[in-house]
Every structure is written in structure tokens, then in C-alpha cells.
MOPAC internal coordinates of N, CA, C and O (Angstrom, degrees):
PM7 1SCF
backbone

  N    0.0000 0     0.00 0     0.00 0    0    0    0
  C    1.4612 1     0.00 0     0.00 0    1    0    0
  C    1.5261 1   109.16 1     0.00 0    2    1    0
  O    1.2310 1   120.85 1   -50.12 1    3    2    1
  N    1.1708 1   115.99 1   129.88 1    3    2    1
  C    1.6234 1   129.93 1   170.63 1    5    3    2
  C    1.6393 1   104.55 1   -48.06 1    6    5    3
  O    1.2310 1   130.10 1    -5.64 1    7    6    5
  N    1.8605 1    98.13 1   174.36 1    7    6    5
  C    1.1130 1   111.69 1   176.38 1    9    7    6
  C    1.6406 1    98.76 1   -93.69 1   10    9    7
  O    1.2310 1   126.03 1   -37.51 1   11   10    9
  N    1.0773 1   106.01 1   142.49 1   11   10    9
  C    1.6725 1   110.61 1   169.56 1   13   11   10
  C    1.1931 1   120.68 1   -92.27 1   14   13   11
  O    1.2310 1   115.34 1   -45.80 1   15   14   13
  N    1.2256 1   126.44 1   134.20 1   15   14   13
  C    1.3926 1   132.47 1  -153.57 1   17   15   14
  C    1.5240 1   100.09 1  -131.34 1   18   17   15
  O    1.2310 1   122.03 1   -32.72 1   19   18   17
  N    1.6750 1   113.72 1   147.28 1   19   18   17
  C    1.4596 1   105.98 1  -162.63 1   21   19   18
  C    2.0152 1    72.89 1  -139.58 1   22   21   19
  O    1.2310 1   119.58 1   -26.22 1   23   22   21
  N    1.4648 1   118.40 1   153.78 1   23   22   21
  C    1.1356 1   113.68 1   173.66 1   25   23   22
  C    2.0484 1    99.80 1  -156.52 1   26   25   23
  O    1.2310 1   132.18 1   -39.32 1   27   26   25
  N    1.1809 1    94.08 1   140.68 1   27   26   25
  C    1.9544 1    92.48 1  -155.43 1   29   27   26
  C    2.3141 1    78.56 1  -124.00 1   30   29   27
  O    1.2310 1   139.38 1   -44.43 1   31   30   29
  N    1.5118 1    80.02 1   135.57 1   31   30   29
  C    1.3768 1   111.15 1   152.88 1   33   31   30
  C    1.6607 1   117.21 1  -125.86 1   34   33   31
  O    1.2310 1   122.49 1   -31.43 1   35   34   33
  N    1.4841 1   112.83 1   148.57 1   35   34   33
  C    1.2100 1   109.51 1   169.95 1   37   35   34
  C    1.8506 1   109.16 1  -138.06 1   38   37   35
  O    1.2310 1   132.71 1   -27.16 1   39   38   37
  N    1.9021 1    93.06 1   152.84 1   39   38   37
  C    1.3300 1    81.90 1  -170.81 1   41   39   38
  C    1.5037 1    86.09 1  -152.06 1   42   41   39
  O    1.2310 1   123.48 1   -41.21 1   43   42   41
  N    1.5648 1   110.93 1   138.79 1   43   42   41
  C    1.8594 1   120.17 1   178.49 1   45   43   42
  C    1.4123 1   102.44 1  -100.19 1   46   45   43
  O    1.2310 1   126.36 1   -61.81 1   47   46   45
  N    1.4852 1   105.37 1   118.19 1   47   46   45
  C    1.4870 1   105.89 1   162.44 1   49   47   46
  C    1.4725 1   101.63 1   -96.58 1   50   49   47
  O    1.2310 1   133.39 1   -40.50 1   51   50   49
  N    1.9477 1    91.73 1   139.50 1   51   50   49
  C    1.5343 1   100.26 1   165.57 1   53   51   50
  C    1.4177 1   130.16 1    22.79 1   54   53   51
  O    1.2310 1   119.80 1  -147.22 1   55   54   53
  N    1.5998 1   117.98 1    32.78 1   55   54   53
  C    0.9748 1   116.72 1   148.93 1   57   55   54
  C    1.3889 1   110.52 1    84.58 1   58   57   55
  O    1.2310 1   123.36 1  -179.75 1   59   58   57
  N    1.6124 1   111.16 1     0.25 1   59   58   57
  C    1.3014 1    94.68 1  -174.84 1   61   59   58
  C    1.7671 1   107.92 1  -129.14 1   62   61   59
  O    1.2310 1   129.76 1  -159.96 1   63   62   61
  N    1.1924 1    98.78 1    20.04 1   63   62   61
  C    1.4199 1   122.99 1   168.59 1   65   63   62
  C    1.2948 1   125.97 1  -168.18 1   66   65   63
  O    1.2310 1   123.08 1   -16.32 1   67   66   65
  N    1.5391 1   111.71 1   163.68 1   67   66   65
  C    1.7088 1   124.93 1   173.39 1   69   67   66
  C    1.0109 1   103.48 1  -103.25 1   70   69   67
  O    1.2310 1   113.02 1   -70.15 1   71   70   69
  N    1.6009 1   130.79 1   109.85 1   71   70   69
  C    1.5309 1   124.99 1   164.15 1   73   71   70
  C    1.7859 1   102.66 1   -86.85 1   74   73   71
  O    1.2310 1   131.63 1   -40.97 1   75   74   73
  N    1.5883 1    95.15 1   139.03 1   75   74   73
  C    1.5389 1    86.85 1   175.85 1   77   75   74
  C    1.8802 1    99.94 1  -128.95 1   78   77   75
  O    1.2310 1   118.70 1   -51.15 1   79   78   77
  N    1.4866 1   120.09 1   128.85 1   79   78   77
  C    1.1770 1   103.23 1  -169.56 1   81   79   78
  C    1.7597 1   100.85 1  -124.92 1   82   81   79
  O    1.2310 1   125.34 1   -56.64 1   83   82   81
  N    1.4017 1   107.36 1   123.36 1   83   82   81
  C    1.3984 1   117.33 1  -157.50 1   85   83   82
  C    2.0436 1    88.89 1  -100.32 1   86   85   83
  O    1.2310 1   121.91 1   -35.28 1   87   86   85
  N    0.9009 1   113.95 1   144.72 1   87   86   85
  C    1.6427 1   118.16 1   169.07 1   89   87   86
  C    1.9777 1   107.35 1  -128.68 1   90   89   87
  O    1.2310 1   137.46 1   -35.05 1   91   90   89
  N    1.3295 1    83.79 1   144.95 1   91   90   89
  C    1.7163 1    91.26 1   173.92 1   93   91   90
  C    1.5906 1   114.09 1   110.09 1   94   93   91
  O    1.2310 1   127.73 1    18.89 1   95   94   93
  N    1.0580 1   102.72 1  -161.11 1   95   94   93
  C    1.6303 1    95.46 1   177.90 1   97   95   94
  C    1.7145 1   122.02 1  -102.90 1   98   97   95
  O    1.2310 1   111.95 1   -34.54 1   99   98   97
  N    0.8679 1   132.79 1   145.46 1   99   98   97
  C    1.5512 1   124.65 1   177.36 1  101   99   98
  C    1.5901 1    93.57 1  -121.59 1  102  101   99
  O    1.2310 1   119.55 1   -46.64 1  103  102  101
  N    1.7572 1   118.46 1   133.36 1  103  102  101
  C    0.8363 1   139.98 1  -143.91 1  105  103  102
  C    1.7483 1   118.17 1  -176.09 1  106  105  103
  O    1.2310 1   122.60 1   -11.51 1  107  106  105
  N    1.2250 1   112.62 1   168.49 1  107  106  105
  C    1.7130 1   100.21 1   174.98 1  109  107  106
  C    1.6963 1   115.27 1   -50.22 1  110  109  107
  O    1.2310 1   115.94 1   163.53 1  111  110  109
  N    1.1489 1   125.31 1   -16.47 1  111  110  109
  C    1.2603 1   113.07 1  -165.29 1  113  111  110
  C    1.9423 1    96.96 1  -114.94 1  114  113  111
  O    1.2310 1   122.31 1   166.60 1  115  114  113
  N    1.2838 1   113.19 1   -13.40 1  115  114  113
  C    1.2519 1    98.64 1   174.76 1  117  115  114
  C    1.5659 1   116.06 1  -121.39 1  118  117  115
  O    1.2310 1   117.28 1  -178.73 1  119  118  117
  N    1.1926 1   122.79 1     1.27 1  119  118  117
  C    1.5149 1   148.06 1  -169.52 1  121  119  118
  C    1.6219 1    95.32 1   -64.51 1  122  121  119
  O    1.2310 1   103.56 1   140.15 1  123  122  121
  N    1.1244 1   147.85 1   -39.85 1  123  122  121
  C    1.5630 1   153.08 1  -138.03 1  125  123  122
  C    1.7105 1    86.00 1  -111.45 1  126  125  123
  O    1.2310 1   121.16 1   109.43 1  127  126  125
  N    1.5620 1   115.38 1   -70.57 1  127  126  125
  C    1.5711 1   102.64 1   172.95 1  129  127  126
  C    1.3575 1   126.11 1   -45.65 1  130  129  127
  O    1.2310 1   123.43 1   114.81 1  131  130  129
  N    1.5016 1   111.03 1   -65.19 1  131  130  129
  C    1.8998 1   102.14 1   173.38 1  133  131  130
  C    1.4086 1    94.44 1   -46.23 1  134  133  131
  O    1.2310 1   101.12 1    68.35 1  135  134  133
  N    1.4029 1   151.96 1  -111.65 1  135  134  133
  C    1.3952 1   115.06 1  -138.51 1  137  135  134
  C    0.9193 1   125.96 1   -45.90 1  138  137  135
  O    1.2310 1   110.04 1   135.61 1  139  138  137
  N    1.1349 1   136.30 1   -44.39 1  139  138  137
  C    1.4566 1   109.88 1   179.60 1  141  139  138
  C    1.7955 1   127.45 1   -66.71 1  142  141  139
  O    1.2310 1   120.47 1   157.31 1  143  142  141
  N    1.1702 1   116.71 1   -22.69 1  143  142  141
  C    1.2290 1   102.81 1   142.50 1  145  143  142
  C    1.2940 1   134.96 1   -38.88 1  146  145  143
  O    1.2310 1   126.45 1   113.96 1  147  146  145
  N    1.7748 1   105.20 1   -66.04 1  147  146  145
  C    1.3154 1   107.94 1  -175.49 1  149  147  146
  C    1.7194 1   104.48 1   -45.03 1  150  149  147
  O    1.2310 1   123.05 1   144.01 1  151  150  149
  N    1.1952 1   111.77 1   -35.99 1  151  150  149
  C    1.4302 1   103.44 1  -165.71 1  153  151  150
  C    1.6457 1   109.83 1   -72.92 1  154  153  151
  O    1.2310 1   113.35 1   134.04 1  155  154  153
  N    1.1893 1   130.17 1   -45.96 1  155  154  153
  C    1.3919 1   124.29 1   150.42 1  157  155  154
  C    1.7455 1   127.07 1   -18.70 1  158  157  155
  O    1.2310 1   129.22 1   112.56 1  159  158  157
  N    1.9678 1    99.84 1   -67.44 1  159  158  157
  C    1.2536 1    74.33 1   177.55 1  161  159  158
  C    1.4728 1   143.78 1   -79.69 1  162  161  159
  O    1.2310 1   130.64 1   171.72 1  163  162  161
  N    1.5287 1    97.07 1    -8.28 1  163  162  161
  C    1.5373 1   105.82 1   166.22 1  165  163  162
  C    1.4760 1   130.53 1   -62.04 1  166  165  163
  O    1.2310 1   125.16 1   138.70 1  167  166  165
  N    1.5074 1   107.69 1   -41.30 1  167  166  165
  C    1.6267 1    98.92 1   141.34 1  169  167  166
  C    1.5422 1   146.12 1   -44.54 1  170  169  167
  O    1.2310 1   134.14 1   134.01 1  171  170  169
  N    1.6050 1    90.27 1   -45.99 1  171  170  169
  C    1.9126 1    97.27 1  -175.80 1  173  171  170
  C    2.2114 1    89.02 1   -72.59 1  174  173  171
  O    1.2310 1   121.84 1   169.88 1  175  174  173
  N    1.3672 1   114.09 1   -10.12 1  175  174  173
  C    1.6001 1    95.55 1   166.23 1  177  175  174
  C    1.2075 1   114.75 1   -69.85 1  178  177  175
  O    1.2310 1   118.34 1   115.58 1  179  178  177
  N    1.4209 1   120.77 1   -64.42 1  179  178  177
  C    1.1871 1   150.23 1  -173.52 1  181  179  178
  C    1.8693 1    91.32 1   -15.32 1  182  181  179
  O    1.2310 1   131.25 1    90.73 1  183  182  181
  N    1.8035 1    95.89 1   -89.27 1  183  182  181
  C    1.3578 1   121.23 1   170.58 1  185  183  182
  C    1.6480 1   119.20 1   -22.42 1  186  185  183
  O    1.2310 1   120.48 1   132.08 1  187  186  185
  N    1.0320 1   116.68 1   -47.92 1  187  186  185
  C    1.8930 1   125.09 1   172.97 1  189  187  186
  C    1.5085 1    92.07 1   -77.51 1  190  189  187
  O    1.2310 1   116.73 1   154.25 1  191  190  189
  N    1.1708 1   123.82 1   -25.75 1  191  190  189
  C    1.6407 1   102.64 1   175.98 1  193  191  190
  C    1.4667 1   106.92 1    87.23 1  194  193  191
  O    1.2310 1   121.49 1  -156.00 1  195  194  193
  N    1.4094 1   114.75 1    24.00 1  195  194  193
  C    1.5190 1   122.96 1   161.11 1  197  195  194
  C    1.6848 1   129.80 1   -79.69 1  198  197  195
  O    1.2310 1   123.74 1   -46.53 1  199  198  197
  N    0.9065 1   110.43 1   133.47 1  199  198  197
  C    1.6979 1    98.72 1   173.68 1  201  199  198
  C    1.5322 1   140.38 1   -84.80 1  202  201  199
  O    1.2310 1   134.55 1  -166.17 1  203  202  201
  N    1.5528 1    89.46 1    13.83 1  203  202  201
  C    1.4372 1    95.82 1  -156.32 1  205  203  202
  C    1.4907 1   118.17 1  -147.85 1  206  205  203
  O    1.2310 1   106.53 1   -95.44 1  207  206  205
  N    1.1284 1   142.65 1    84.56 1  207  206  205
  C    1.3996 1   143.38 1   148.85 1  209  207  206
  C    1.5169 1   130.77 1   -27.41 1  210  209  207
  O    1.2310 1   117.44 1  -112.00 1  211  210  209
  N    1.2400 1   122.48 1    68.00 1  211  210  209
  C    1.9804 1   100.08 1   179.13 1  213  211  210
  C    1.4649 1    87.04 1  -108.22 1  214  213  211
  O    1.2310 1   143.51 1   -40.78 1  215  214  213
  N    1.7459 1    71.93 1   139.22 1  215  214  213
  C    1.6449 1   103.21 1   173.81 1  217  215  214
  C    1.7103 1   106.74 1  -114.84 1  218  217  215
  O    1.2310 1   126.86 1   -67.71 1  219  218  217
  N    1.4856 1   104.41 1   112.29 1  219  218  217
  C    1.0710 1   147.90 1  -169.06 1  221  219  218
  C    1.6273 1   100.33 1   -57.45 1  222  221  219
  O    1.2310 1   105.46 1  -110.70 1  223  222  221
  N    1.6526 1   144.55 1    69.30 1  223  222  221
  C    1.6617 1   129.89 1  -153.12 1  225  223  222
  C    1.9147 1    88.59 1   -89.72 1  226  225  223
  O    1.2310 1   104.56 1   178.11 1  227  226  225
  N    1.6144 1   146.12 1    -1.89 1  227  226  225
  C    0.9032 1   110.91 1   173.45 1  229  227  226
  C    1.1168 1   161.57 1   -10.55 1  230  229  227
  O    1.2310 1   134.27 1   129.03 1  231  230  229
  N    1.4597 1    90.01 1   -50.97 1  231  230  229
  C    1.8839 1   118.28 1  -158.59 1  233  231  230
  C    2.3365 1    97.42 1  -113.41 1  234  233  231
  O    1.2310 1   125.24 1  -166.50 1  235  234  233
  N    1.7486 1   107.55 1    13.50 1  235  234  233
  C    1.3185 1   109.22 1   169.57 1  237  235  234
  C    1.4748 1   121.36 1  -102.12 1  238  237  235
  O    1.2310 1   130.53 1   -73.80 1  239  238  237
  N    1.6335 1    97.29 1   106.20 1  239  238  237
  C    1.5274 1   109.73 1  -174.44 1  241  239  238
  C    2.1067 1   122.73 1   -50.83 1  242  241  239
  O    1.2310 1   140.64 1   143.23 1  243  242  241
  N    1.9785 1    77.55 1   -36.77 1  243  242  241
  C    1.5874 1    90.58 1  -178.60 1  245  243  242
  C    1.3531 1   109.26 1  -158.72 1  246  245  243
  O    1.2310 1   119.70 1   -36.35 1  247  246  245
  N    1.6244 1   118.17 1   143.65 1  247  246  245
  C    1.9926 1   103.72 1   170.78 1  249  247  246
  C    1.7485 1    85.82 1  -125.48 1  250  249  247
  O    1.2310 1   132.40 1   -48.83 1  251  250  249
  N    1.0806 1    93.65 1   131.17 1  251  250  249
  C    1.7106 1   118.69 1   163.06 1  253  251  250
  C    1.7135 1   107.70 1   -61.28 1  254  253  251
  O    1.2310 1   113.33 1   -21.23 1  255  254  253
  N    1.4672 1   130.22 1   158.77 1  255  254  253
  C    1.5463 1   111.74 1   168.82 1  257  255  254
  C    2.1362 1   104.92 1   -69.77 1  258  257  255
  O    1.2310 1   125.95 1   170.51 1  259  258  257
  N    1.3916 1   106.16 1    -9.49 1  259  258  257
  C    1.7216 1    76.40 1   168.49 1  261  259  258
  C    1.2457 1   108.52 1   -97.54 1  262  261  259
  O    1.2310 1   108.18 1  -144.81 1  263  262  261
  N    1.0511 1   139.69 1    35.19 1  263  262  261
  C    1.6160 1   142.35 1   167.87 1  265  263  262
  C    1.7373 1    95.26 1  -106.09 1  266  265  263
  O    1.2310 1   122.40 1   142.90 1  267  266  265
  N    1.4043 1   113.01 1   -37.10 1  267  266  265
  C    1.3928 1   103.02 1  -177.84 1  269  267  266
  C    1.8899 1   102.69 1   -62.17 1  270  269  267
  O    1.2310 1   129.07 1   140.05 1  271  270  269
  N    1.1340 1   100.12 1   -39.95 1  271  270  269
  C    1.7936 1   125.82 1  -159.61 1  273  271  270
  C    1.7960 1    77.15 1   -38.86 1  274  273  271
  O    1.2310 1   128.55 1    97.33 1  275  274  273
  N    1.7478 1   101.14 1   -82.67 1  275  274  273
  C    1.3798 1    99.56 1   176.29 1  277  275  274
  C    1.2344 1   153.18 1    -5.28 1  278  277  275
  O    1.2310 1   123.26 1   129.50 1  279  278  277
  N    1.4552 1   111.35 1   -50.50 1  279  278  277
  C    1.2612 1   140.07 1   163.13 1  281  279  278
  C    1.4665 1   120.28 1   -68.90 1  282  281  279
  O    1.2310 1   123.42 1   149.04 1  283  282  281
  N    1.6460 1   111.05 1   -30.96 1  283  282  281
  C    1.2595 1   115.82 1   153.13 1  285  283  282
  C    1.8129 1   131.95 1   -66.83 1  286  285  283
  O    1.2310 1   126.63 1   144.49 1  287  286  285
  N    1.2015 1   104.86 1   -35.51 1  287  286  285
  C    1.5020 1   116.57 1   176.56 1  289  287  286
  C    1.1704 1    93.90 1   -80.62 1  290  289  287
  O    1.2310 1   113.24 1   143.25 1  291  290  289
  N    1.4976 1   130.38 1   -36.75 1  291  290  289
  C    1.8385 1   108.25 1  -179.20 1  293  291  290
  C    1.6364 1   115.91 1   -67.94 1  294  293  291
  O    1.2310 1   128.10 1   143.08 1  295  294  293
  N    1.4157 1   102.02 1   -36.92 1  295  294  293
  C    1.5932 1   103.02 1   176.04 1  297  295  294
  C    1.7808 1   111.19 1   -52.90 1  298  297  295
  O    1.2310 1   122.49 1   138.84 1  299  298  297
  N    1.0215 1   112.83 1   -41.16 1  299  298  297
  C    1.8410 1   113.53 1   171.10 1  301  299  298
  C    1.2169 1   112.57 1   -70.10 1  302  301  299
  O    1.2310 1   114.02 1   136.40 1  303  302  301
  N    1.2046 1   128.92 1   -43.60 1  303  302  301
  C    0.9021 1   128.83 1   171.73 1  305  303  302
  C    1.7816 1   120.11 1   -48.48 1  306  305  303
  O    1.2310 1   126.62 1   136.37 1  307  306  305
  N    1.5056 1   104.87 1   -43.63 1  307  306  305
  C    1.4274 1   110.56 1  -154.64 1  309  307  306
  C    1.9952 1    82.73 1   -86.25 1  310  309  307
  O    1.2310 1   118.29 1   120.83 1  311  310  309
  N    1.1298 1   120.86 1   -59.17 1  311  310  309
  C    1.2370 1   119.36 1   172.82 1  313  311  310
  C    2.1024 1   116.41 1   -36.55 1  314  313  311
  O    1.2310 1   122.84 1   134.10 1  315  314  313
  N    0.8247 1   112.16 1   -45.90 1  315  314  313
  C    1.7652 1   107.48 1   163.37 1  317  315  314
  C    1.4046 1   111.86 1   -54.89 1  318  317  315
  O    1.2310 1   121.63 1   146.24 1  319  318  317
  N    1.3141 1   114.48 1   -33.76 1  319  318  317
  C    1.8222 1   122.28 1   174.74 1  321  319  318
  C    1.0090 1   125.66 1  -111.82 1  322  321  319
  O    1.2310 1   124.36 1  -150.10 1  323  322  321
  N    2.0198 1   109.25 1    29.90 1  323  322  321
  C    1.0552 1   103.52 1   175.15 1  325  323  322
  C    1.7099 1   144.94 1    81.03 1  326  325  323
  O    1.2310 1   123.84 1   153.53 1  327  326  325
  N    0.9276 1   110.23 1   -26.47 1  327  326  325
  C    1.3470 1   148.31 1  -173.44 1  329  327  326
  C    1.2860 1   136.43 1   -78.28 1  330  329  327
  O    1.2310 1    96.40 1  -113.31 1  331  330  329
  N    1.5077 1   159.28 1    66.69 1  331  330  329
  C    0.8664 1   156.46 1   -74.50 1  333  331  330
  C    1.9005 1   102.26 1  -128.73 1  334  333  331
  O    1.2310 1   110.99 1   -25.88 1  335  334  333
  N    0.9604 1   134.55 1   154.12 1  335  334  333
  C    1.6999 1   117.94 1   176.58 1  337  335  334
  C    1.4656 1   107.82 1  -128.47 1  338  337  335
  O    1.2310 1   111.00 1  -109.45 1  339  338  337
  N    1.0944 1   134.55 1    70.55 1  339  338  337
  C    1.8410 1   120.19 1   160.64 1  341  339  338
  C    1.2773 1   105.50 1   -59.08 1  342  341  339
  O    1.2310 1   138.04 1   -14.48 1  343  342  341
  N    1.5549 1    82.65 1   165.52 1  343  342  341
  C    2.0315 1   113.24 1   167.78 1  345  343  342
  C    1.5434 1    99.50 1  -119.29 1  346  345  343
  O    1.2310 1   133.47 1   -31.91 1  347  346  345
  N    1.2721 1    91.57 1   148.09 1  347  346  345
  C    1.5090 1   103.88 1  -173.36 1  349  347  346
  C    1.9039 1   101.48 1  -147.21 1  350  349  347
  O    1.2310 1   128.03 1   -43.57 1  351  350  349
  N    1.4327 1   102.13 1   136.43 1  351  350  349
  C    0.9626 1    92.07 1   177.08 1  353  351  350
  C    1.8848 1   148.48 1    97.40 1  354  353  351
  O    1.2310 1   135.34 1   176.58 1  355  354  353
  N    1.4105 1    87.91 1    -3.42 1  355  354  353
  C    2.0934 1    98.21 1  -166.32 1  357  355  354
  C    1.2263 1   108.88 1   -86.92 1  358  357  355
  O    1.2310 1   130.51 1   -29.30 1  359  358  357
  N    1.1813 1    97.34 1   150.70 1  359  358  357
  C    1.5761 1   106.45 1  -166.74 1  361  359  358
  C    1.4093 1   101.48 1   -81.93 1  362  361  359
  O    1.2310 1   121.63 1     8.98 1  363  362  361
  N    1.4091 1   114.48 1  -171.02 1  363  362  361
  C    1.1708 1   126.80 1   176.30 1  365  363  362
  C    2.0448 1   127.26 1   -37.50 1  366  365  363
  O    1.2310 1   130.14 1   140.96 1  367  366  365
  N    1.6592 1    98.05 1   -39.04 1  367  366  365
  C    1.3729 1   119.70 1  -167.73 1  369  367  366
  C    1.0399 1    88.50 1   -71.92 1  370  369  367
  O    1.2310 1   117.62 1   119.67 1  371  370  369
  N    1.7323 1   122.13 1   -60.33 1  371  370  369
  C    1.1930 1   117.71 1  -143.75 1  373  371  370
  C    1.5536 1    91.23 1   -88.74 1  374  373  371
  O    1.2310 1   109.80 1   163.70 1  375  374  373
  N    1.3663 1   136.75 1   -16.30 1  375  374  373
  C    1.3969 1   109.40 1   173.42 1  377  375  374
  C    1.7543 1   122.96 1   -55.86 1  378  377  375
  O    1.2310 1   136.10 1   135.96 1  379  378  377
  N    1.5495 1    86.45 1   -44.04 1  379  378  377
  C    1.7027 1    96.12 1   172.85 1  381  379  378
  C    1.5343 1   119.32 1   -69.20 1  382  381  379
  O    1.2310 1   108.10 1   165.05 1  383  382  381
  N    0.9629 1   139.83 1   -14.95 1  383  382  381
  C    1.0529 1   128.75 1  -175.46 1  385  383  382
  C    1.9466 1    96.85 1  -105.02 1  386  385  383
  O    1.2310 1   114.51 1   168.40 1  387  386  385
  N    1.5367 1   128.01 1   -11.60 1  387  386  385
  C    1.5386 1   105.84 1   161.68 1  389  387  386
  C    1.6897 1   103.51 1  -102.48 1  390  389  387
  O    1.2310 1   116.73 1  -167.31 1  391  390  389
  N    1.3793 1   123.82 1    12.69 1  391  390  389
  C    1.3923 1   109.68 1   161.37 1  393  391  390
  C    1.3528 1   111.61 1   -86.72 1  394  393  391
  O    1.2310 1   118.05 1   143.83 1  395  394  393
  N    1.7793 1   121.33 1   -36.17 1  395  394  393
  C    1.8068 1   116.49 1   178.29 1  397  395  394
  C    1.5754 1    91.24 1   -64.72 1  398  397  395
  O    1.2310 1   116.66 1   123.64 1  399  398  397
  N    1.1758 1   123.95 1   -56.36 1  399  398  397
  C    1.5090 1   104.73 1  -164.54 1  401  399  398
  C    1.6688 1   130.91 1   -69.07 1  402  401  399
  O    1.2310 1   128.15 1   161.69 1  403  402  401
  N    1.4290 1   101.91 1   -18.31 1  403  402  401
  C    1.2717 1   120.08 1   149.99 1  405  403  402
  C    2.0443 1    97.90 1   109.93 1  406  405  403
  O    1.2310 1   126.06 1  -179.36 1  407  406  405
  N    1.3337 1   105.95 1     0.64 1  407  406  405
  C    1.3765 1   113.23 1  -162.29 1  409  407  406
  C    1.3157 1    86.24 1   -69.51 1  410  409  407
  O    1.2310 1   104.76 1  -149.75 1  411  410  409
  N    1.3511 1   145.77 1    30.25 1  411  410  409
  C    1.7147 1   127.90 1   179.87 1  413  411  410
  C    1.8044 1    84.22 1   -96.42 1  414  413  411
  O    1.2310 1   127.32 1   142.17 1  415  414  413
  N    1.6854 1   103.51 1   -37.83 1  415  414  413
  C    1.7153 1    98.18 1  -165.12 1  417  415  414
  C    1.7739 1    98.09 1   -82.12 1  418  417  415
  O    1.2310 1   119.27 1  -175.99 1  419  418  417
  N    1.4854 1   118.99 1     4.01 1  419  418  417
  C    1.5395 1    94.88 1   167.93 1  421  419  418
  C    1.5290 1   116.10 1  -112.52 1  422  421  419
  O    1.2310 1   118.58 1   171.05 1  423  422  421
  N    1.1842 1   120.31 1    -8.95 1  423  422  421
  C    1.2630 1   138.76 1  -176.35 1  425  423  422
  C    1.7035 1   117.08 1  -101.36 1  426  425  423
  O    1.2310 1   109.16 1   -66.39 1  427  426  425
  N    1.1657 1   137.91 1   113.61 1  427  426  425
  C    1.5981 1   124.12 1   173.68 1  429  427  426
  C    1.3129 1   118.29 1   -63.65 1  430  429  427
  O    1.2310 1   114.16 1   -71.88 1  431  430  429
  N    1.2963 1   128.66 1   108.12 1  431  430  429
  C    1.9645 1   127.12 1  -154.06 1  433  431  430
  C    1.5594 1    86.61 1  -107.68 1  434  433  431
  O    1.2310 1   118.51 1   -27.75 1  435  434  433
  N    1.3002 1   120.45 1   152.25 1  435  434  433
  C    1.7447 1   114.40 1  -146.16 1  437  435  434
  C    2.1501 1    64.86 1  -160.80 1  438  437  435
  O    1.2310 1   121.38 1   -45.51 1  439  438  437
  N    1.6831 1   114.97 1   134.49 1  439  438  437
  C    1.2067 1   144.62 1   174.06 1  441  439  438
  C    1.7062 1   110.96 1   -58.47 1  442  441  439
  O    1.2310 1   133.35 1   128.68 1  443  442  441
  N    1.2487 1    91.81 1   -51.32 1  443  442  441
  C    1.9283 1   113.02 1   166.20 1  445  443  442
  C    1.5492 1   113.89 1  -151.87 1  446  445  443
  O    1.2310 1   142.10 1   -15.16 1  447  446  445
  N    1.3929 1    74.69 1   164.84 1  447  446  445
  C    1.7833 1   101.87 1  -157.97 1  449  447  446
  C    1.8322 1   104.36 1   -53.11 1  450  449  447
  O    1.2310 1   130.51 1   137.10 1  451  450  449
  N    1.8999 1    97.33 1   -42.90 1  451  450  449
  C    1.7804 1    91.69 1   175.28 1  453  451  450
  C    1.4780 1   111.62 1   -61.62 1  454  453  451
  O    1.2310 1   111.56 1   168.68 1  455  454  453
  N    1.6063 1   133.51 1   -11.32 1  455  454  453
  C    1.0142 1   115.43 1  -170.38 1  457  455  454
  C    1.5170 1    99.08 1  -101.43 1  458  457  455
  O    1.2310 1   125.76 1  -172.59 1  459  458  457
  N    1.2579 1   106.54 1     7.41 1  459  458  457
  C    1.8998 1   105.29 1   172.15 1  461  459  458
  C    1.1862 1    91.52 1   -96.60 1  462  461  459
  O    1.2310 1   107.58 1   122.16 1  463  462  461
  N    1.1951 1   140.78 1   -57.84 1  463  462  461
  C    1.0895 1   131.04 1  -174.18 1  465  463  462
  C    1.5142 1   114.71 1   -35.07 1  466  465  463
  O    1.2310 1   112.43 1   105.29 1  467  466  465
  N    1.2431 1   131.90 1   -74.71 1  467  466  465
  C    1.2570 1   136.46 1  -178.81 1  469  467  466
  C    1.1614 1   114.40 1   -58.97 1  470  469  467
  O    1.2310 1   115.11 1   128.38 1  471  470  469
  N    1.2857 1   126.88 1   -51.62 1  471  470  469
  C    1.6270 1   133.05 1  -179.25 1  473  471  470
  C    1.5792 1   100.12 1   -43.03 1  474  473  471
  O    1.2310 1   120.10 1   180.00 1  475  474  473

């Protein structure tokens, strides 16, 4: 098995969100970094005085359940700061893997990123 590789872009639309778009797989070996990212950028929102985190899953080949875990500690996280977290965007994999886990009914999953944005 390969090395898994996780690679983060970020981009502010209009001020009224943090898109953060992670590519690669999140997995036992990369599951511990994406959160803590995620948890970064939900702060650097916080700090700009944004309300809103969407995380962009396009470019996610695969999430392990501790990549979901992640996504769970960012949601507390983002909730202590206020801060709200959609998904926007997952492909096919990742649709199936937050409908078995059920994270579509805890997470707001938005088709595209402009419709996270606004949503």
C-alpha cells in the first residue's frame, strides 16, 4: 500500500466564507493532520469574523471513519467558535461513504461550493 498523501488549498469567497479544499486520501496515516488543519482553519474563520467553513470533498479520493472522527471534532470545535462547517461538493465515494455513515444527516452537503457558500 502507498503513502497517502493529503494536500490543502484555501480560498475566501466574498468574505462570507472559508473554503478549505483538502485532496488525497485521509486515512490512519493522514486522519490526525486533516484535523488539525481543519481545526486551524476554523479558527483563522473565526478570527476574519466568518461564519462559515465549507470544506470543499471534490478532490477526496477516500475518508477512513477517523477522517470522519475529524470532521466530528471540527464540528465542536467550529461550534465553540461559533462557526458553522458544510460539505460541498463529494464525489461519488465520498457521497457513499457520508450516506453509510449517515454524516449527510449531520453535516449540510451543498452540490457546489457556490451553493455552500450561500447556503
Amino acid at each position: 500500500m502507498g503513502t497517502s498523501i493529503l494536500v490543502w488549498s484555501v480560498v475566501s469567497h466574498d468574505g462570507a466564507a472559508r473554503v478549505v479544499k483538502p485532496a488525497g486520501k485521509i486515512d490512519e496515516s493522514t486522519a490526525t493532520p486533516f484535523g488539525e488543519r481543519l481545526a486551524e482553519e476554523i479558527e483563522a474563520a473565526a478570527t476574519d469574523g466568518l461564519a462559515k467553513v465549507v470544506v470543499d470533498l471534490s478532490h477526496i479520493e477516500y475518508m477512513s471513519s477517523r477522517g470522519l472522527r475529524g470532521l466530528t471534532l471540527g464540528q465542536r470545535k467550529a461550534s465553540e467558535h461559533k462557526v458553522a462547517i458544510v460539505l460541498a461538493q463529494p464525489n461519488e465515494i465520498m457521497r457513499e461513504i457520508l450516506a453509510i455513515s449517515r454524516y449527510d444527516k449531520v453535516f449540510k452537503v451543498f452540490d457546489s461550493v457556490a451553493e455552500a457558500v450561500a447556503g
